[in-house]
N, C-alpha and C positions, 0 to 999 in steps of 0.2 A: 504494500500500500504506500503511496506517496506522499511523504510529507506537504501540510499544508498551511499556509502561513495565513493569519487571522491579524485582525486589526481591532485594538480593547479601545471604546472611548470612555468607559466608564470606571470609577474606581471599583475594585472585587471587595466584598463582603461574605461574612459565612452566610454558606446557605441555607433555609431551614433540613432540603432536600435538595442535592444535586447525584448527578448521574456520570458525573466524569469529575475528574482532580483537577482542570482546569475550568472555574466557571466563567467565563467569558459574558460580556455582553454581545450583542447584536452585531454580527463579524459575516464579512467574505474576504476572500483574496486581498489582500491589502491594495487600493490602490486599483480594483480589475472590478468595482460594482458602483451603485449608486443607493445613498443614503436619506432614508427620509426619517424625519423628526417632528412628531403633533403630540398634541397635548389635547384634552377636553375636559371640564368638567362636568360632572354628573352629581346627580341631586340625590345618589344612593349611596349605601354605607360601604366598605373599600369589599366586605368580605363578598356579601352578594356580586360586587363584581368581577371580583375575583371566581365565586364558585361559576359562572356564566362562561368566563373567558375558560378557565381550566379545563371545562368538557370542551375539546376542540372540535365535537361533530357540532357544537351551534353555532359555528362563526360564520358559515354561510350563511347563515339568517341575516349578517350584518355586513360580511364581506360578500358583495354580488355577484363578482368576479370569481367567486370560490364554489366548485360546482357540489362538491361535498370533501368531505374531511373522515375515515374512517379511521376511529382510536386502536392500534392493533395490541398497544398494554399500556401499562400506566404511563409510558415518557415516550414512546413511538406512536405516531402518526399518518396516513398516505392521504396526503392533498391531490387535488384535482380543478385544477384552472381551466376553463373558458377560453379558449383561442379563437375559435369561430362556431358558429352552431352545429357543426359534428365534429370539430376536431378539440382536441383537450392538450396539455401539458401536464405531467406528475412529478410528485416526487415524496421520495418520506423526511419526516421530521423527525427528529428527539429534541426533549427536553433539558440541558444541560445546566440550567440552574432553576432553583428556585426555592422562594420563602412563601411559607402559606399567607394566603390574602396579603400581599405586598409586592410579592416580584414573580416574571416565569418569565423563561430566556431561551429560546432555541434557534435550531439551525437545521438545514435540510443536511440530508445523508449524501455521502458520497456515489455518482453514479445517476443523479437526479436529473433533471431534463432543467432546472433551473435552479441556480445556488439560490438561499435565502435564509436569512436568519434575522431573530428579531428579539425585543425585548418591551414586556410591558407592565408598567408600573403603577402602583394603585396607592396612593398617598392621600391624606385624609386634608382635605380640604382649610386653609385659615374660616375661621369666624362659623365654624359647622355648616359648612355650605355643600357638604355633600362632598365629592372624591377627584380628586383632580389624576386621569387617566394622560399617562406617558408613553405613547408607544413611537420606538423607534425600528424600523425596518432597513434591511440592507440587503436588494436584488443583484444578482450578476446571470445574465444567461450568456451562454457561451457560443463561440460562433461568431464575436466580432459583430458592430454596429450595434453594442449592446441596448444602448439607451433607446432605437428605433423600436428593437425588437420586445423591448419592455412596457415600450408604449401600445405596439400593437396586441401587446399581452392583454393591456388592462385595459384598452380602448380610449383611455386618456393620461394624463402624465401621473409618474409615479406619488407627487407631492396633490394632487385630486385626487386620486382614487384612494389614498389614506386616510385625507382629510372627511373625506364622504363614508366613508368606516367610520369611523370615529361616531361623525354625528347619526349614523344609524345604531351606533351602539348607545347611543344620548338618548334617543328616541323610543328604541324598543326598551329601553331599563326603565326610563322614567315613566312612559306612558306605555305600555306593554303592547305598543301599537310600529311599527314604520309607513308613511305615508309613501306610496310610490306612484309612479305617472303611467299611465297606461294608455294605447291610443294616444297618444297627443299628435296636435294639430295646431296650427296658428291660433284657430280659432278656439277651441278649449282643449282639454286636458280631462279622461276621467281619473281621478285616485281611487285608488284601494287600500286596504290597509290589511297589516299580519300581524294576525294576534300574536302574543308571548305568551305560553303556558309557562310556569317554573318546573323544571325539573324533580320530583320529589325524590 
């Protein structure tokens, strides 16, 4: 296997739970990907958003681009991205760090059709305002003309299609609803909405 050189932007801490001896944040290739960085606050407590994010089969509910997420055990993953309406991209994840309801940090597996690793942080809000959500991602798909190819991955720039996560993840926590566009046309627009059941 070939060694692989990563890039830390953040200082390491213990983890409550991690899966390798090096807990890294949010890493590709140093220098060979593109980095995005948002923030949101939400009106809920860190843990619920934390237990939400942890099951990663629901994050297509909030990522659109994400066609499903199967958990294959507790730190492994296979994602499944949206390339065009029959074609897809995959690859698996593991989880490499994490503190219950505060931090989870992973990275795709060797062999994936698109490097990605990311980190997301759940900090409790100044003045009890609810959870101020950090999530930092880092894409490389390989092949050269990465950023063209990352774009047509996700049908718009990589710092939009985070940004628009984020606030679906706003949406369905606080209001157990996402509003989405359906038909639109100059002239109207019908919405629908998805519900959120909680997990029991």
């Amino acid at each position: 296997m070939k060694a692989r050189s990563f890039s830390t932007d953040i200082a390491s801490t213990t983890p409550h739970r991690s899966t390798r001896p090096s807990p890294g944040d949010a890493a590709v290739r140093s220098g060979k990907g593109v980095k995005v960085v948002k923030s949101v606050t939400i009106n809920r407590q860190p843990q619920e958003l934390y237990a939400f994010w942890r099951n990663f089969e629901n994050l297509p509910r909030v990522m659109k681009h994400i066609a499903s997420v199967q958990c294959l055990d507790d730190n492994r993953s296979h994602w499944k991205a949206r390339r065009s309406d029959e074609r897809f991209v995959e690859w698996d994840a593991e989880v490499i760090n994490e503190r219950e309801n505060e931090l989870i940090a992973w990275e795709s597996l060797e062999g994936s059709d698109v490097r990605q690793a990311g980190t997301v942080r759940f900090t409790a809000a100044p003045g009890d305002l609810g959870t101020e959500v950090k999530l930092t991602i880092e894409y490389e798909v390989p092949g050269g003309f990465f950023t063209n190819a990352l774009a047509k991955l996700l049908k718009r720039s990589p710092e939009q299609q985070i940004q628009e996560d984020l606030r679906h993840f706003k949406q369905l926590m606080e209001t157990d609803e996402i509003p989405t566009t359906v038909g639109q046309s100059a002239a109207r627009a019908e919405d629908k909405t998805e519900k959120y059941e909680e997990s029991k």
